[in-house]
N, C-alpha and C positions, 0 to 999 in steps of 0.2 A: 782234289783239283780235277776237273774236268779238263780233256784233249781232246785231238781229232789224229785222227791216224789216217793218212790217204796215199796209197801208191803211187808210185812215179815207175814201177816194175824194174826190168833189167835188174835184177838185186842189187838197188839203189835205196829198198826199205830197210828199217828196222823190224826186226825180231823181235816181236811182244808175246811175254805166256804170263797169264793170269798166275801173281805170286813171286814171280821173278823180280830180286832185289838186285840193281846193275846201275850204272851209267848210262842214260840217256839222252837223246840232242833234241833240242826243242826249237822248233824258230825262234827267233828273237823278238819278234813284232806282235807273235800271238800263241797262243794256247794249244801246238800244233806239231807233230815230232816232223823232224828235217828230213829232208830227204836228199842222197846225193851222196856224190863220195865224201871225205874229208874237209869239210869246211871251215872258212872264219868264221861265218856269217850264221851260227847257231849256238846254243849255250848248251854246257853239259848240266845235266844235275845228275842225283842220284834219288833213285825212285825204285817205290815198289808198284808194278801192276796190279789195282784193287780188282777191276772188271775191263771186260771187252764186249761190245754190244752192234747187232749190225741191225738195220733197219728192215732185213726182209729175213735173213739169219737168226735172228735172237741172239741170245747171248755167246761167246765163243771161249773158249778158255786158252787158247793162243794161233800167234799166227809168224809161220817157220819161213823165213826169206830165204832161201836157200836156191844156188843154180838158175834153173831154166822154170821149176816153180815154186809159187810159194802152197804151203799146205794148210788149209783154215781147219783148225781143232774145233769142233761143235762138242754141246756139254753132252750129249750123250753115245758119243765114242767114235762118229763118224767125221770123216777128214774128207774134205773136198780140195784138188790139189788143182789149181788154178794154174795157166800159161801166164810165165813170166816175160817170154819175150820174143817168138813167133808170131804171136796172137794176146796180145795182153790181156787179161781179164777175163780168155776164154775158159768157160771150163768145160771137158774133150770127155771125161767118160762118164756124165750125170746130165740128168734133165735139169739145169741149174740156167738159169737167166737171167745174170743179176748185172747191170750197166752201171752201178756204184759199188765200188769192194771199200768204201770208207766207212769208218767205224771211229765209233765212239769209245773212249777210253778214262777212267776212271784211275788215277795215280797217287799214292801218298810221296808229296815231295817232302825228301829230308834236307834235303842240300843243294843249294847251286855254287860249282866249285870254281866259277869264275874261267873256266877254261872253255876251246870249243872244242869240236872233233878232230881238229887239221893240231890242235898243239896235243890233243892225249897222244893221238899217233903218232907226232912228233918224238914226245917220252919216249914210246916204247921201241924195244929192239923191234926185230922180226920175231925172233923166238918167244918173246913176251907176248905180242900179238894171236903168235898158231897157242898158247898153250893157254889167254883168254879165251880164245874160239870156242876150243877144247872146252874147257869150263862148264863154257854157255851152252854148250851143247849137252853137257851134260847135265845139267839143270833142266834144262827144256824137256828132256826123257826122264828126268823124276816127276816134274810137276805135270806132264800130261798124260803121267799112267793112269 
């Protein structure tokens, strides 16, 4: 299944790394991961990241929402780490000019669990949440060695 993945910055994205099998939120209306805190108004499913592809970038093998930037992983090792919320979309230490940071996204959907973002969070304690983070985080440093 084909998405679109398009910031909204202030790490208000989702965190996509090529191979990553997780829970993700999708609009509801279209083909397209949500964006924003904790919503009703998006579906979770559970998906694996097939491919990540930019229009002037080529392909990417993930993209880390974290803080103040987000870091775009390119297939051959170099990380362009974009302003998340000073300067949205700037990016401060590269000749890089790019006024779309949206990408195409390639997904095998296994599941839609009928729930959205605002009731997973719901479920989980606080502790459940820091030691999902944790997880993911460390997934993200396997799969983009």
């Amino acid at each position: 299944m084909m998405t679109k993945w398009s910031p909204c910055w202030y790490e208000l994205d989702q965190s996509i790394v090529v191979g990553d099998t997780d829970y993700f939120y999708l609009q509801r209306e279209q083909p397209a991961f949500a964006n924003g805190p904790a919503s009703t108004e998006d579906r979770e499913v559970e998906a694996k990241i097939l491919s990540i592809s930019h229009q002037i970038l080529g392909p990417i093998k993930g993209i880390v929402t974290e803080a103040l930037e987000y870091s775009f992983f390119l297939e051959k090792g170099k990380v362009i780490r974009v302003n998340a919320e000073e300067e949205p979309g700037k990016v401060s230490s590269q000749q890089v000019n790019i006024q779309d940071w949206s990408v195409d996204v390639e997904i095998h959907l296994f599941k839609e669990t009928g729930l959205t973002s605002k009731d997973r969070i719901d479920q989980l304690t606080e502790r459940e949440r820091v030691e999902r983070k944790s997880r993911q985080e460390f997934r993200y440093i396997k799969l983009l060695e």
